[in-house]
N, C-alpha and C positions, 0 to 999 in steps of 0.2 A: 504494500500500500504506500502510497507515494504521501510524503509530508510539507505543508510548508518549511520554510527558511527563509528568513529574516535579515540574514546576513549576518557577517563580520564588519561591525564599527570600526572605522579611521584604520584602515588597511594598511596606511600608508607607515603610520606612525609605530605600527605592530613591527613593522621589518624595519625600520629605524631604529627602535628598542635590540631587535634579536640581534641585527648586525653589531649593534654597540656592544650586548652582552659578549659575543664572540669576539669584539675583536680587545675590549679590553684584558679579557683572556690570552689572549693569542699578547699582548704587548706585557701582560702580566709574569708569564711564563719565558717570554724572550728574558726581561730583565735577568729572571732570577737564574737564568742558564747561562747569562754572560758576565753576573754576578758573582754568585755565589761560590766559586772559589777565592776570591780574595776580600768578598764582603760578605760572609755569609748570615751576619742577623740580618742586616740591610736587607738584604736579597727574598730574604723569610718574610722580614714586616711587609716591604711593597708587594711580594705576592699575594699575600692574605688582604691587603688592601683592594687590589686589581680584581683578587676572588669576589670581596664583598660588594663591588660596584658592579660586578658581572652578575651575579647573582640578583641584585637589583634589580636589575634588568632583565632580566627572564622571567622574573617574580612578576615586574608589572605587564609582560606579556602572556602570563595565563592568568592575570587578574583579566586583560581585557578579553580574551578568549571565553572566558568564566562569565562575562561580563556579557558579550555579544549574545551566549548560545542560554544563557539561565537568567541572570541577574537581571537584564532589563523585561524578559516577560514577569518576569515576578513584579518589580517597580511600574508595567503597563499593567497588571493585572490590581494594583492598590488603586492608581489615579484613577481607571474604570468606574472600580468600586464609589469610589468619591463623589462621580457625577450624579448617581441616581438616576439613570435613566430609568422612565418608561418605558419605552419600545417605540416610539410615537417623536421622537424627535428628528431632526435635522441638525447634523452634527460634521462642523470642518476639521480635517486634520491637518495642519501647516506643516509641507514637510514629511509629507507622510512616507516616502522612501520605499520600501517593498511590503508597507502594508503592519506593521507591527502594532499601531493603535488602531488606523482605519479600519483592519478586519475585525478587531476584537470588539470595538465596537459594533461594526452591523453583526456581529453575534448577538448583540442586544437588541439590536433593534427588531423586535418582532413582532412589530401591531403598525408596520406602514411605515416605519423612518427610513431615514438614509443617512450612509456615510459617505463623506465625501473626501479626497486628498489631492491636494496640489504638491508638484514638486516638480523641480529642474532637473532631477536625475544626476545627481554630483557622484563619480565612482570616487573621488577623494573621501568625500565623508563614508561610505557604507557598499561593501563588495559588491559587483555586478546590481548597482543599483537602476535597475532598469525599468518602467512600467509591466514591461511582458512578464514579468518575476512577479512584478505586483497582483497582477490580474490572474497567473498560475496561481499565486495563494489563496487568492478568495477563490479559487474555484476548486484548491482541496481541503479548502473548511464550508465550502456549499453556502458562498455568501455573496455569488458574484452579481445576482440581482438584488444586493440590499449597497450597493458602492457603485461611486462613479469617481474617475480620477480625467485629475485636470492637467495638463503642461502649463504652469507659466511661473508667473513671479510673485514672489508673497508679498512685495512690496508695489505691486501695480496688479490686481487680483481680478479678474472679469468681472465676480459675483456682486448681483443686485444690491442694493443697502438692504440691512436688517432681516436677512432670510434663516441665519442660523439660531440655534437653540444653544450649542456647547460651540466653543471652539480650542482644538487642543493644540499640541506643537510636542515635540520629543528633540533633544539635541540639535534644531534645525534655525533657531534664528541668531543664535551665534556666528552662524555662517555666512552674513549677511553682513558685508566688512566696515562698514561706519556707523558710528552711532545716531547718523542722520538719516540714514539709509535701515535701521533696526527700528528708529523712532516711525520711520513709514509703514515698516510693517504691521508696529501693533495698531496704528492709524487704521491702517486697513482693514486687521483683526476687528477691532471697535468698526468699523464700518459696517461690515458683514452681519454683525451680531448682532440679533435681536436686543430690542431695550429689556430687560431683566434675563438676559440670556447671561453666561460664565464664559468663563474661560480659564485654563488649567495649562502653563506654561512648563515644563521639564525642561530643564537646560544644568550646566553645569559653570555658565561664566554669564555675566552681562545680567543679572539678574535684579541689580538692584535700578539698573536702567530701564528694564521692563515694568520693575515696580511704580518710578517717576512717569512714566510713561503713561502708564493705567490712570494711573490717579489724577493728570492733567487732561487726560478726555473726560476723567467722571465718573470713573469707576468707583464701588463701593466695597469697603472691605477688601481691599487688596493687602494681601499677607506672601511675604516667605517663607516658605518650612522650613522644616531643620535639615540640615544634610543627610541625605541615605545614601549608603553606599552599594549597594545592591548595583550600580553601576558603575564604573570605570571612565570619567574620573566622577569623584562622588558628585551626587546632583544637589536639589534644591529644585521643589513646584511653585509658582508666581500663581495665585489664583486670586479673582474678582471677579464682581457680577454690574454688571452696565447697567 
């Protein structure tokens, strides 16, 4: 039986870690071979050094591993929970990438809602990030008539004013490289979303920007959480209701 996959987050930065782990290894052990006969503690402490930063770094490579294939369904499966949906909603995922919040939501929606996701398909941020990946998952979780995905930009967004009910985001507006340029986005989010409609931001940096952010369109009750780590690098959810 064939399974979704979600992918592997920030692929890039995975093989920047491993190399590093290796090669301070590899420079770790050279020292201590062209050392260690005429300086042999020397040669002992900076191996054990070169060990410990190598080591580092492999650590933080099957955090993010850990992170990509467990840690973030678990972390989607809380903020879900959070929203309370009925089944009856209309709900955006910003950034929605191969489906990890947008599926799991139209798994709730079951009395007529719909999931929706926008994204530019960035293979930097999340492996083989492609829509055809997206649309193979909702169709081996049998949800592909409760979702529709969009191409474009989260900072210039087709959608009507005021159509959504929730709007979510998962590690996706960090990516969006100025803060004039983030400030559009959640501009846009607040645009889309209904007046007493939420929103439930995941991210791991720029957080207290999304927070200013909210709260000078009008948002109520905008809060940051505490840090869970349950993802790689630890997050932090930006939630308010318009």
């Amino acid at each position: 039986m064939k399974r979704p996959h979600y992918g592997i987050d920030a692929p890039p930065v995975i093989r920047q870690l491993f190399f590093s782990g290796i090669i301070t290894l590899i420079i770790g052990f050279s020292i201590y071979y062209f050392t260690f006969t005429h300086y042999p503690r020397i040669a002992i402490i900076l191996l054990i050094i070169a060990v410990i930063f190598s080591a580092s770094y492999f650590v933080s490579v099957i955090y993010m591993f850990w992170s990509s294939l467990f840690g973030k369904k678990h972390l989607r499966d809380f903020l879900i929970e959070s929203l309370n949906l009925q089944g009856n909603e209309k709900v955006l995922d910003v950034g929605c990438g191969r489906g990890l919040l947008l599926i799991a939501i139209a798994k709730k929606l079951t009395r007529g809602g719909k999931s929706v996701g926008i994204d530019l398909w960035s293979h930097e941020d999340l492996s083989n990030n492609q829509e055809i990946f997206t649309k193979k998952n909702a169709e081996f979780e049998g949800v592909s008539n409760r979702i529709e995905i969009i191409s474009g930009d989260m900072t210039n967004m087709s959608f009507s004013d005021n159509i959504f009910d929730y709007v979510v985001a998962s590690m996706a507006i960090h990516n969006v490289p100025t803060p004039e340029k983030r400030h559009k986005a959640i501009t846009e989010i607040a645009r889309v979303l209904k007046q007493g409609g939420e929103v439930s931001l995941l991210d791991f940096q720029c957080l207290q920007e999304y927070k200013r952010s909210l709260i000078n369109l009008g948002f109520q009750n905008v809060k940051v959480s505490k840090l869970y780590f349950w993802m790689f690098p630890p997050v932090r959810i930006v939630t308010g209701k318009k």
